[in-house]
C-alpha positions in Angstrom: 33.5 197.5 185.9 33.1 200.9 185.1 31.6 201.9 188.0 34.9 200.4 189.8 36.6 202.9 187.6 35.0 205.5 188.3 35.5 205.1 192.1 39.4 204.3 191.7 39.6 207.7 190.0 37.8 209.6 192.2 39.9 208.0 195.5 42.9 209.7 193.3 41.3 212.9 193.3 40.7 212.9 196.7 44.4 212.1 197.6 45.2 214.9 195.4 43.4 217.3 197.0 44.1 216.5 200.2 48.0 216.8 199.0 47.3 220.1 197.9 45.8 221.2 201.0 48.7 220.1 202.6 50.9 221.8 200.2 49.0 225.0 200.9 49.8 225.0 204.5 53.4 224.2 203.8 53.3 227.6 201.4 51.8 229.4 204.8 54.5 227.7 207.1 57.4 229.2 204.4 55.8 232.6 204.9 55.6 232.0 208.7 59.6 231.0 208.3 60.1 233.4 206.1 59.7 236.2 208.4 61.5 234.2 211.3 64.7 233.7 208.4 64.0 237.8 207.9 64.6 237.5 211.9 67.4 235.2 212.3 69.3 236.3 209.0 69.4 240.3 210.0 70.9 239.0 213.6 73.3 237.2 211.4 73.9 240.1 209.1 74.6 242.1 211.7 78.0 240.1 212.7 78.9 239.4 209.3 81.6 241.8 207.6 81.3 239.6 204.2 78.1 241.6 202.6 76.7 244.9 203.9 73.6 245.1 205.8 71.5 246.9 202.9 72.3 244.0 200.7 71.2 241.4 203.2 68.1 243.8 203.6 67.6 243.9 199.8 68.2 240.2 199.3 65.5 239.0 202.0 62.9 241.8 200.4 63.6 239.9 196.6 63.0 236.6 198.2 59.8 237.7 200.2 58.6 239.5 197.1 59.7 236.5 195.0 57.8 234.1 197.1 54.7 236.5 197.1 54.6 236.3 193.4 55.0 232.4 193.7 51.4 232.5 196.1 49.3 235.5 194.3 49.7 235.3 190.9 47.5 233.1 189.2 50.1 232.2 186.2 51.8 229.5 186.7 54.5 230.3 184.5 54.2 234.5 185.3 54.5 233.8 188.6 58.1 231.8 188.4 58.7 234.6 186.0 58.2 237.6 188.5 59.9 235.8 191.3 63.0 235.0 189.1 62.3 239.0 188.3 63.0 240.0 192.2 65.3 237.2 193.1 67.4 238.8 190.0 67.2 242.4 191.5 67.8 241.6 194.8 71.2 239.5 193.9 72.6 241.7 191.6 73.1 238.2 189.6 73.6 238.7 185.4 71.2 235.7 184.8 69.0 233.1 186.7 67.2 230.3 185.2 65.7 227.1 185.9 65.9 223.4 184.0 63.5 220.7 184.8 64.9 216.9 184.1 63.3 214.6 181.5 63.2 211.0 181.0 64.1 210.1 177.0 60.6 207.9 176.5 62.3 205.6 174.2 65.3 204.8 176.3 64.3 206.3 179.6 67.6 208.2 179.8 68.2 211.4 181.7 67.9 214.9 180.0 67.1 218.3 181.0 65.4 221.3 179.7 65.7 225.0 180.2 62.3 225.7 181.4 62.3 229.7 182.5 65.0 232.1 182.7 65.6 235.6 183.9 68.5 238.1 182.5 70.0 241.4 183.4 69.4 244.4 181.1 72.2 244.0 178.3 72.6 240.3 178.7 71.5 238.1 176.1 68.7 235.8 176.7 69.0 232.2 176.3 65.5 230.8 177.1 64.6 229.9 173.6 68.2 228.3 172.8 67.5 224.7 171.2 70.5 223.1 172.4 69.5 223.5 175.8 66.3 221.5 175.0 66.9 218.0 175.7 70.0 218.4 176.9 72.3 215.5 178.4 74.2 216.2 181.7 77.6 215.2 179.9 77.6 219.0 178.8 78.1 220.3 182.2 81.6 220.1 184.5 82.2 216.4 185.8 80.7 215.7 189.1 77.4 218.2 188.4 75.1 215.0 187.8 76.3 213.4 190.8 76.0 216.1 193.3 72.7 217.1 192.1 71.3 213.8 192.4 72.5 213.5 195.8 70.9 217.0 197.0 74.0 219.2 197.2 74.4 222.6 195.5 76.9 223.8 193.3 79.3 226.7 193.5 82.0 227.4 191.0 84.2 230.5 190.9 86.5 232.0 188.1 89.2 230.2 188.5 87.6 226.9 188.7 85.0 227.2 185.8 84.9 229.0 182.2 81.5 227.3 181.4 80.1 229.7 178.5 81.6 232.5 180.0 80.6 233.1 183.5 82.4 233.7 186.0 80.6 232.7 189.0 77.9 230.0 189.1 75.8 228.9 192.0 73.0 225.8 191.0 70.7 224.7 193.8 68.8 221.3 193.1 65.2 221.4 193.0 63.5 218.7 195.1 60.0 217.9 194.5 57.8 215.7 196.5 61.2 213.8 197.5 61.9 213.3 193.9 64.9 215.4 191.9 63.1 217.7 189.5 65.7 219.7 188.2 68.1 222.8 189.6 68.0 226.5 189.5 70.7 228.6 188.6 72.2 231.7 189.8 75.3 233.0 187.0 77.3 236.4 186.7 78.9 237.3 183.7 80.2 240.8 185.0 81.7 240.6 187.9 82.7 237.9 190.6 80.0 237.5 193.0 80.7 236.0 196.6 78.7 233.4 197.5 78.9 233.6 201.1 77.2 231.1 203.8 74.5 233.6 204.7 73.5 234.3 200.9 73.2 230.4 199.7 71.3 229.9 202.8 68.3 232.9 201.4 69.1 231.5 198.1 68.5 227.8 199.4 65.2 228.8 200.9 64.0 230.5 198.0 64.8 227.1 196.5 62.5 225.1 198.9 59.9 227.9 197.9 60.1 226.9 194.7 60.0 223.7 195.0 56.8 224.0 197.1 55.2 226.2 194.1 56.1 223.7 191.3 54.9 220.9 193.3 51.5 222.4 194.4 51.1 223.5 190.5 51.8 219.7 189.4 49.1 218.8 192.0 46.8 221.6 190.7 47.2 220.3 186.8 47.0 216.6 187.5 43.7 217.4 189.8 42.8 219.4 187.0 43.1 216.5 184.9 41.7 214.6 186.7 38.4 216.5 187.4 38.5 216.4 183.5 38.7 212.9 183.1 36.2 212.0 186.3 33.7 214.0 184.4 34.4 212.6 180.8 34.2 209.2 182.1 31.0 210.1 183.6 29.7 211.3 180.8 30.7 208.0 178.6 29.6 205.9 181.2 26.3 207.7 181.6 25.5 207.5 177.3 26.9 203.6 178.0 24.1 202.8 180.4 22.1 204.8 179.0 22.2 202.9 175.6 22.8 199.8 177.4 19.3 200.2 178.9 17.5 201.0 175.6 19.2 197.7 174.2 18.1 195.7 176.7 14.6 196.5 176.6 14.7 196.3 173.1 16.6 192.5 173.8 13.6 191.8 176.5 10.9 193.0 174.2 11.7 190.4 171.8 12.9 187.4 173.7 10.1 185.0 173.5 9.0 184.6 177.0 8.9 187.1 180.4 12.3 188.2 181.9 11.8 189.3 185.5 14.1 190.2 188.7 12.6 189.8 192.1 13.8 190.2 196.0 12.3 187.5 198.5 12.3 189.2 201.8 13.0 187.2 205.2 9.5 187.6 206.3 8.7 185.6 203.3 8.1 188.9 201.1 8.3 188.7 197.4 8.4 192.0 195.3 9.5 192.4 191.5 11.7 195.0 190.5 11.2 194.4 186.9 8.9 192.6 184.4 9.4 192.6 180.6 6.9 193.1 178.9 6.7 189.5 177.4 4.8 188.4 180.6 1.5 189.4 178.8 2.0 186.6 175.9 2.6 184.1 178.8 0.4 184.8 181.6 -1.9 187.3 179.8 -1.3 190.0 182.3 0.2 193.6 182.4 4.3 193.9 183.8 2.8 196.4 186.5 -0.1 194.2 187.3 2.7 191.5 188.6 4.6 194.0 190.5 1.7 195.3 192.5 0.7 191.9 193.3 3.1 189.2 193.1 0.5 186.3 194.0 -1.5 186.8 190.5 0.7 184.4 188.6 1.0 181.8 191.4 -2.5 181.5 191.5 -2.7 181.0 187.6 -0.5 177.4 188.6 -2.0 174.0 187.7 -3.8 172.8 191.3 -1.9 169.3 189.9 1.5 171.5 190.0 1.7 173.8 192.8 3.1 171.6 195.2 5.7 170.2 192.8 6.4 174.2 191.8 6.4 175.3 195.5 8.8 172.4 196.9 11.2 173.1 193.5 11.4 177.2 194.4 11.8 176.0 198.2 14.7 173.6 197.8 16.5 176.4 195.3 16.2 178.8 198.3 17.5 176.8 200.7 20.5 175.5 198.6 20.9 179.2 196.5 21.2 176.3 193.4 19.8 177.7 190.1 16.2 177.3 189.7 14.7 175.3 186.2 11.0 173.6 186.6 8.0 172.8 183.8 4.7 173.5 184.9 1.3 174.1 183.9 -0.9 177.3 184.3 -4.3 178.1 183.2 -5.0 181.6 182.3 -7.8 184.1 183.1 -9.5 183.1 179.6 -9.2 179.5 180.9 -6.2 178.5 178.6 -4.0 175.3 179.7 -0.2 176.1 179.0 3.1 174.4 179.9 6.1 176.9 181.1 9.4 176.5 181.8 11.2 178.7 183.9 14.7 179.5 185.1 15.9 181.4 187.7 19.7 182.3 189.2 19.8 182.9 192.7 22.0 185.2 194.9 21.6 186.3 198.8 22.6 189.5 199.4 23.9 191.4 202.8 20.6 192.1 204.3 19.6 188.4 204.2 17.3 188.9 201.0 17.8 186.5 198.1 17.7 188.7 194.8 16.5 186.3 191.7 16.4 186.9 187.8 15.4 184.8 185.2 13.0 184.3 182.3 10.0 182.0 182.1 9.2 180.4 178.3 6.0 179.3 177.1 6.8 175.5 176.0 3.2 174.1 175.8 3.9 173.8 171.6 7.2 171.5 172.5 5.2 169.7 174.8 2.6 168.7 172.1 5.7 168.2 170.3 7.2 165.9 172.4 4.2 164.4 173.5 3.9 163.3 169.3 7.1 162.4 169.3 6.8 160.0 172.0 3.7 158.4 170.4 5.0 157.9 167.2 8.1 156.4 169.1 6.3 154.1 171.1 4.8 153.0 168.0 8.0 152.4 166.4 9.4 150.4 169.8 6.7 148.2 169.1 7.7 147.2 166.1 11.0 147.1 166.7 11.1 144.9 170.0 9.1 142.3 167.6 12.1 141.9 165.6 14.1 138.6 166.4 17.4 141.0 165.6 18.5 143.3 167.7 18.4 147.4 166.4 20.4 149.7 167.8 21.4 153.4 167.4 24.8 154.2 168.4 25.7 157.8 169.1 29.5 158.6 167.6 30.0 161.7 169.8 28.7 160.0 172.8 30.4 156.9 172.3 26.9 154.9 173.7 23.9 153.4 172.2 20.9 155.9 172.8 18.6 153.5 171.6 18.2 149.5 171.6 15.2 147.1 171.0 14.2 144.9 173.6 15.7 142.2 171.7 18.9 143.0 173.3 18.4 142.0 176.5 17.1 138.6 175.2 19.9 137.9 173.4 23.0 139.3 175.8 21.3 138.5 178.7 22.2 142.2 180.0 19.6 144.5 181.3 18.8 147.6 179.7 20.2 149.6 182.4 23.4 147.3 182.4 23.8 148.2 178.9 23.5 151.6 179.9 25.7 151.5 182.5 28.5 150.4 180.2 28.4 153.6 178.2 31.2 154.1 176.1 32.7 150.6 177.5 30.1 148.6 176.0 32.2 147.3 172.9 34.9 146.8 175.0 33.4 144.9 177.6 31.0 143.0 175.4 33.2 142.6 172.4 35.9 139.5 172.0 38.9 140.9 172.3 40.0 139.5 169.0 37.4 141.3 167.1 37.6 144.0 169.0 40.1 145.8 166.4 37.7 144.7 163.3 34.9 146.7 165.1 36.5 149.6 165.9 37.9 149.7 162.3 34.0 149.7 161.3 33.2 152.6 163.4 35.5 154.9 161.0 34.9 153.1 158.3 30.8 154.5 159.2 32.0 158.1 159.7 33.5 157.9 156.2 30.2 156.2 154.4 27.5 158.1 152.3 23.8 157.9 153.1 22.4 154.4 151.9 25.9 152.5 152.2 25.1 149.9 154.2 28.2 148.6 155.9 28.2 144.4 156.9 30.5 142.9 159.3 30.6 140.0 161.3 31.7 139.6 165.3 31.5 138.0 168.2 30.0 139.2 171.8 29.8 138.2 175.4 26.6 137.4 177.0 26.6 138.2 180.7 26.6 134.3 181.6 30.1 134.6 179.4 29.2 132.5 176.7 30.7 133.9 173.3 27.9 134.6 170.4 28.4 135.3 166.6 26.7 138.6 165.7 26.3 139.4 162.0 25.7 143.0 161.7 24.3 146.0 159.1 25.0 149.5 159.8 24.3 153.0 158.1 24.3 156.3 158.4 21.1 157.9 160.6 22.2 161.2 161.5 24.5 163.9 160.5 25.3 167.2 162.5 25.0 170.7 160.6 28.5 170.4 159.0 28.3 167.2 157.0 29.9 165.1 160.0 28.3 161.6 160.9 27.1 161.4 164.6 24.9 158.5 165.2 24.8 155.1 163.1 21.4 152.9 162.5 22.4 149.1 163.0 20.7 145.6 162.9 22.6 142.4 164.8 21.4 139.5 164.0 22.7 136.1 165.8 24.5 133.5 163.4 26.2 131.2 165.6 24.9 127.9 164.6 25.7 129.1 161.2 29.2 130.3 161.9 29.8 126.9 164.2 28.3 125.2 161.1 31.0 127.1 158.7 33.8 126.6 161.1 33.1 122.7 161.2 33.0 122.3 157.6 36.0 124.3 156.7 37.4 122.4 159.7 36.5 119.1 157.8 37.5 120.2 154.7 41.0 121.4 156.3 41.4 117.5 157.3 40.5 116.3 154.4 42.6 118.5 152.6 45.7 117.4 154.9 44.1 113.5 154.6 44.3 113.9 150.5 47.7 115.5 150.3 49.2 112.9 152.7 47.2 109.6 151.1 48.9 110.9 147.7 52.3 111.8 149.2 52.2 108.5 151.1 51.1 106.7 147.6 54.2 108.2 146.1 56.6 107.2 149.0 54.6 103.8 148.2 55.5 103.8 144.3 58.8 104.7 145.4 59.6 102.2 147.9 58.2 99.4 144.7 60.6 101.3 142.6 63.2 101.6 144.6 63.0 97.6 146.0 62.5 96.5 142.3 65.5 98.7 141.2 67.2 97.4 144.4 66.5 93.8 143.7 67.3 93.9 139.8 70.7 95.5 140.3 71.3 92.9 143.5 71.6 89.7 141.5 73.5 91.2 138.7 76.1 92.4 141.3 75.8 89.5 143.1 76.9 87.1 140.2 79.7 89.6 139.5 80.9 89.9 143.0 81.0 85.6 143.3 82.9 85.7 140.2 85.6 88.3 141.0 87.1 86.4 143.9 87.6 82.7 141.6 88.2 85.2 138.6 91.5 86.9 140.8 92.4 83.1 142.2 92.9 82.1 137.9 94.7 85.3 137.6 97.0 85.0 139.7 97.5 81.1 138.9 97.9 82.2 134.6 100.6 84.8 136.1 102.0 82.4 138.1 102.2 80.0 135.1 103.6 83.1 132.9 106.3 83.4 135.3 107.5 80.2 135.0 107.5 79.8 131.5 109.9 82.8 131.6 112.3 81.0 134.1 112.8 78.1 132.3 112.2 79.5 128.3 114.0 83.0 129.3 115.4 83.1 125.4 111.4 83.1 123.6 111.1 83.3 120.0 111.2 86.6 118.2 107.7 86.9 117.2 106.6 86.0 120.9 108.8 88.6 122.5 107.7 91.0 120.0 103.9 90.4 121.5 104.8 90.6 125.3 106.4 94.0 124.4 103.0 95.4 122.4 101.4 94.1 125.3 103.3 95.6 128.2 103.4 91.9 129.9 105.1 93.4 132.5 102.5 96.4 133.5 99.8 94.0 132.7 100.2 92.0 135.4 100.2 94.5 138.1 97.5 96.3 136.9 95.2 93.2 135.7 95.2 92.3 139.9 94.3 96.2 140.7 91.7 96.0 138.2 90.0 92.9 139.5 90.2 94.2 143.0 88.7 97.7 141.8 85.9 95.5 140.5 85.5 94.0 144.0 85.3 97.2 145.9 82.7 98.9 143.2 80.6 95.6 143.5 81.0 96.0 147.9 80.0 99.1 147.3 76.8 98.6 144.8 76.0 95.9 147.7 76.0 98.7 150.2 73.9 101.1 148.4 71.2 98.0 147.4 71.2 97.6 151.4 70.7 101.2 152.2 68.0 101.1 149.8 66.1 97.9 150.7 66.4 99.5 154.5 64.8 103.1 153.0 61.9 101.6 151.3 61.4 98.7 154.2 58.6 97.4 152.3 58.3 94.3 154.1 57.9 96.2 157.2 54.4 97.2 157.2 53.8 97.2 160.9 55.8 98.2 163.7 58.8 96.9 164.7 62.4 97.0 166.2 64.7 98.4 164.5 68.3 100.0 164.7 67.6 104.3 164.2 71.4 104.9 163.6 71.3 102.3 160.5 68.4 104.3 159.3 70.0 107.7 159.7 72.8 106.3 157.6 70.5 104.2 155.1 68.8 107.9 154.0 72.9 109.6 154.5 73.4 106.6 151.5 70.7 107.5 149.8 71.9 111.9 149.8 75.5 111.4 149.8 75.5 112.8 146.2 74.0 115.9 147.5 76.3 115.7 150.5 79.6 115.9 147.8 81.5 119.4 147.0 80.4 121.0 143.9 82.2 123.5 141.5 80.5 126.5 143.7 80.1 124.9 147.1 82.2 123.2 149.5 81.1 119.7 150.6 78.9 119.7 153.6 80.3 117.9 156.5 78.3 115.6 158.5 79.2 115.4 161.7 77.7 112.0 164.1 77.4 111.8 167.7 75.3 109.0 167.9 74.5 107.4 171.7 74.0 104.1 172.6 69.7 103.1 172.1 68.2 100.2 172.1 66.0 99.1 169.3 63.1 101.4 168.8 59.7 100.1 167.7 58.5 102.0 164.3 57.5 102.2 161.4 60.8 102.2 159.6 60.1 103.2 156.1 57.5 106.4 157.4 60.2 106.9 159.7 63.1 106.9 157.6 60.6 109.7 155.0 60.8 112.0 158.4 64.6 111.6 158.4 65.0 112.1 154.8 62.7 115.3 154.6 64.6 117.2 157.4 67.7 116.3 156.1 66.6 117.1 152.3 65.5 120.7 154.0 68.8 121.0 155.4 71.0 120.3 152.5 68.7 123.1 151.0 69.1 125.5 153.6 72.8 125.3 153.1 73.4 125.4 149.1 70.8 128.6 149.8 73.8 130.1 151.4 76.3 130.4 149.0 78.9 132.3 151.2 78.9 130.2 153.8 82.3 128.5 153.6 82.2 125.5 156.2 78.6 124.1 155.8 78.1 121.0 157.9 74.8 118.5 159.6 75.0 117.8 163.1 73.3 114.5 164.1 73.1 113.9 167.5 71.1 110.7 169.3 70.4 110.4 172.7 68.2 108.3 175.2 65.6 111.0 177.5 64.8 108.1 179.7 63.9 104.5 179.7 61.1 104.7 177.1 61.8 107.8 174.7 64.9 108.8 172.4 65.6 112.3 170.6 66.9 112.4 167.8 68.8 115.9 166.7 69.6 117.4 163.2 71.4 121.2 163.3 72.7 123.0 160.7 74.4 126.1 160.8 72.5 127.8 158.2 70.7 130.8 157.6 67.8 130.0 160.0 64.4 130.5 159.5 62.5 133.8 160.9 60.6 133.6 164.2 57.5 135.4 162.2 56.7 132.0 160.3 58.3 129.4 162.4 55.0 128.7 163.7 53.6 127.7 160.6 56.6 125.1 159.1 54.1 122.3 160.0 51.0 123.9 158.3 49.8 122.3 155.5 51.2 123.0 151.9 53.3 126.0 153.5 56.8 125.9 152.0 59.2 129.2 151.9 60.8 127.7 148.7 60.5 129.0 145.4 57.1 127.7 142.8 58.3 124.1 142.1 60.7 123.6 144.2 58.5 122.7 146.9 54.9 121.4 148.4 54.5 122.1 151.7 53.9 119.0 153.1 57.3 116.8 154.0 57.3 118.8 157.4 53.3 118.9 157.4 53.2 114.8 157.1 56.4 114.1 159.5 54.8 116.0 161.6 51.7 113.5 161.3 53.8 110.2 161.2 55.8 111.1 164.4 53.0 113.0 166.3 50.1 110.9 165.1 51.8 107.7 163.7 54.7 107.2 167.1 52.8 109.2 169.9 56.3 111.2 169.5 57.1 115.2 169.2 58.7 117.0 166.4 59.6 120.5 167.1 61.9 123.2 165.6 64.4 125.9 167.6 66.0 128.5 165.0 68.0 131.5 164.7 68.3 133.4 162.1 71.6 134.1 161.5 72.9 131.0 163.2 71.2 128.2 161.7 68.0 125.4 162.5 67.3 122.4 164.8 64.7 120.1 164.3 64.3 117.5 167.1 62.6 114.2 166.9 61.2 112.3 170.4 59.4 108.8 170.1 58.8 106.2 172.5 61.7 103.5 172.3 58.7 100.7 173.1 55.4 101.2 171.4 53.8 98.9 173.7 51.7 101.4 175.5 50.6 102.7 172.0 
């Protein structure tokens, strides 16, 4: 890069010279005009009547003198000087000067300086006046900035301008390699001068003068500085290789190994250009020994190596790829050693291919190694006589770098297959439902101390696709320089018959479970069906006897009111004491409300009969086996049984139950297990309901209908609060109930479930939403013949 520097400057400084050259013969073609405008301006003078012919004379000797002074003296800033000096004399001006423009290097606005300036004897000098340092062009007359910019030169007379006291002012702009520099001015203070066309025109070309001095002097400084540069950069760059070089050997002299550049030649030549000095601790020769003769350390190559070396170093040539190959030499004093060498390759223009590299003596690696390996293939041994499978998983890699044969017995996978897979293994091999309990173990690993010993439990696919428990212990094995775990030690052993083993008892012991809980819930529907007949049959005969009675019991009534009434027809006058009694007795009210009590009796006794019915048809104990029955008198047999619960209450509103029952034939069941199914949906339904205690217009749809010639539905809605779709798929699980501790078991939806599935060959289901309210649907066969 630096040498790239060096040549971009150095392109500059040609330019520049080759600028100045130019601008040397531009400064020869002035003076070659100059004499022609000496020519052309004296055959002008000579018509003109505005200025005499001495002045003209005088004023084209100041400009030639002016100009001299601009080309001989060495001074830059003398030679403006002296030329200002003659330009001055020769136009009888009180004061000339010149300001260069400046850019502002903060806001890169416009501002000028007073640069040089020349005055007439007993005029005072301005040159070092700070307010014209920096000065902005908003000082000057309107309209100076834009015709100066523009090229045009300035003339202002007495009457037009009082600028600081002149009274004539000529500026000329200052044009330097195309650019606006800056103006020169030409001011009297004295008297008016005329500025005729033949005087601006010498005073013009003085200006191009001018501007062909300041711009060869700007060449001359920035070649200067240039040159200066050039030759400090040359200097740094010179002490940079120079300690650059000194570093390097000192690098090479202590790299372990040789570091060498050599040039193969198209006619198969191969020279070295350098050597370090490491070559003797590898090959046991000297650096200059190698560069005379090349050959020396190819010879030195194993005779079981060189065509394995010569075909590597061949095929690198061919292909330009970098070079890397492990060989063996044996030395002058008959020493065996393993190298290792490395080589970049690049061809260059003539054809050649220009190598550098570095060879390392690896023969204590390869013992190394070679140990390592041993000790390894001992440890395989061992290993792939374990029945479980050991495996080292690397956490950076995401792969197994190691696995006992053991593996390949069990999965069925090859060893390459397994490698194939990489970082897919798990995901391939792994069920998909344990997949997220194995990845958890992975971090759970990179979080565990050294000796923790982390157990978990999974299953794989084989490659035939067969699904195998895995029961697996894993540990930390490595650790990379900051603390981090990388690789993991782990032993799989299979457990499948085990876990199939486990699975079938807890299976087993799930039924028996379910098989417990619905022999003692069906024992207590049992005890109650006893109860409830006995109750039934204990309050039947009691009722019975009254309800015989109260029909002959309102006939004698009626016939001793009769009688009464008669008596009062024909005895209307009784005695005193008797008409004193009918009046304690309220005869009168008596016998209305004697008849409305008897009949009162009547309907309560109707009714008692009813409810001993919709018992007796509840507990159907004499109905052991299947048979036909009418489901719409069981619906309302267990409606019977919760119309108490059905009834408004101080803080709820009576829930309505609404029927739409279709016509069914009679449906073979078991009438008391069915009539348990009805009254634990409906029980769970009242509950729902009184759970919601805002809900103003509770109500029980029960709808019946026929699905075809052998299967009813049976359909109970209410409009409560619904049950959440997150556990409607466990409302049939056993002993799960969302009610409160004591309130419920879990298992009146768990055993319907088992009397109309298992029991009817039927279907219970459930379709909820929260929010709106729950539908359980029954479906049996109406015939159970085929069951």
């Amino acid at each position: 890069m630096g040498n790239n520097l060096i040549t971009i400057d150095k392109n500059i400084y040609e330019s520049l010279e080759r600028e100045l050259v130019k601008l040397r013969q531009q400064v020869a073609d002035l003076e070659e005009k100059l004499s022609q405008q000496e020519f052309e301006l004296k055959f002008n003078y000579a018509t003109d009547n505005v200025i005499g012919l001495k002045q003209r004379e005088a004023l084209l000797d100041g400009m030639k003198n002016a100009t001299r002074c601009l080309l001989t003296i060495q001074d830059y800033d003398k030679s403006i000087n002296a030329a200002l000096a003659q330009m001055g004399k020769a136009t009888v001006a009180d004061r000339i000067y010149i300001f260069q423009n400046r850019f502002q290097p903060l806001t890169n606005e416009l501002f000028l300086s007073q640069r040089w300036e020349w005055v007439k004897e007993g005029i005072n000098s301005e040159l070092d006046y700070p307010l014209l340092q920096n000065l902005s062009y908003d000082n000057f007359p309107p309209l100076w900035y834009e015709q100066l910019k523009t090229g045009k030169s300035i003339i202002t007379v007495e009457d037009e301008s009082q600028f600081q006291g002149s009274r004539s002012i000529f500026i000329i702009p200052i044009q330097v390699k195309g650019k606006w520099w800056g103006f020169i001015g030409f001011e009297d203070y004295t008297s008016l001068l005329q500025w005729s066309e033949a005087k601006t025109s010498i005073l013009q070309a003085f200006s191009l003068n001018l501007s062909s001095a300041i711009a060869t002097h700007e060449a001359e400084c920035e070649l200067k500085q240039l040159n200066q540069n050039l030759e400090l950069r040359v200097k740094e760059k010179t002490a940079t290789l120079a300690e650059t070089e000194t570093r390097l050997k000192r690098l090479a002299a202590n790299v372990p190994g040789m570091l060498y550049q050599y040039q193969i030649y198209s006619d198969g030549d191969v020279r070295f250009s350098y050597v370090s000095d490491g070559c003797h601790d590898v090959f046991g020769v000297k650096p200059e020994q190698i560069r005379r003769n090349s050959d020396i350390i190819h010879e030195m190559i194993h005779p079981d190596d060189v065509v394995g070396f010569d075909e590597s170093v061949a095929g690198c040539i061919k292909t330009l790829n970098n070079w890397e190959y492990e060989w063996r030499i044996i030395t002058a004093s008959k020493q065996t050693k393993w190298l290792q060498g490395f080589s970049r390759l690049e061809k260059q223009s003539d054809g050649s291919i220009f190598c550098d590299g570095c060879v390392i003596d690896i023969t204590e690696r390869k013992k190394v190694e070679a140990e390592i390996q041993a000790k390894q293939h001992f440890i395989e041994r061992i290993t792939d006589s374990s029945p479980s499978t050991i495996y080292i998983y690397d956490l950076e890699k995401q792969r197994n770098i190691y696995t006992n044969h053991e593996l390949v017995i069990a999965s069925g996978y090859s060893s390459q297959e397994v490698q194939d897979m990489g970082s897919n293994l798990f995901v391939n091999i792994i069920h998909p439902e344990d997949l997220e309990k194995a990845t958890s173990n992975f971090y759970k690993i990179a979080a565990a101390k050294d000796g923790e010993v982390l157990e978990s439990e999974y299953r794989v696919k084989k490659a035939d696709g067969e699904y195998r428990w895995l029961y697996t212990r894993d540990t930390v094995f490595n650790r990379n320089p900051s603390g981090e775990v990388t690789q993991f030690l782990g032993v799989a052993t299979d457990i499948t018959e085990r876990k199939l083993a486990e699975i079938e008892l807890q299976n087993t012991l799930h039924e028996l479970k379910t098989t417990q809980a619905q022999l003692i819930q069906s024992e207590k529907m049992s005890s109650l069906g006893q109860m409830v007949a006995g109750v039934a049959h204990e309050i039947n005969n009691p009722v019975n006897f009254i309800h015989a009675n109260v029909a002959p019991a309102s006939q004698y009534a009626q016939d001793l009111i009769n009688l009464l009434e008669l008596y009062q027809q024909h005895y209307p006058n009784p005695p005193e004491h008797i008409q004193s009694e009918i009046e304690t007795i309220e005869l009168e009210f008596l016998k209305q409300d004697f008849i409305k009590i008897l009949n009162s009796m009547k309907q309560g006794t109707q009714r008692i009969r009813k409810i001993v019915l919709s018992l007796r048809n509840f507990s159907r104990l004499d109905e052991a086996q299947f048979k036909a029955v009418d489901i719409h008198e069981g619906i309302d047999s267990t409606l019977m049984i919760l119309q108490n619960r059905l009834q408004s209450k101080p803080n709820f509103p009576e829930i309505q139950i609404i029927k739409n029952y279709s016509s069914l034939p009679l449906v073979d069941c078991f009438p008391s297990q069915l009539n348990q199914v009805l009254m634990n949906i409906l029980a769970n339904a009242i509950d729902a309901l009184e759970s919601q205690k805002s809900l103003s217009s509770p109500q029980i749809q029960i709808h019946t209908k026929l699905l075809n010639n052998n299967r009813i539905a049976i359909h109970l809605a209410d409009n409560g609060c619904g049950i959440p779709p997150e556990i409607q798929s466990k409302l049939f699980d056993p002993f799960f109930t969302t009610k409160e501790v004591g309130k419920g078991t879990g298992l009146g939806l768990s055993i319907s479930y088992q009397i109309v599935v298992n029991k009817h060959g039927g279907n219970l289901s459930c379709k909820s939403i929260p929010g709106e309210g729950t539908e359980f649907i029954i479906e049996i066969p109406a015939s159970q013949t085929d069951n």
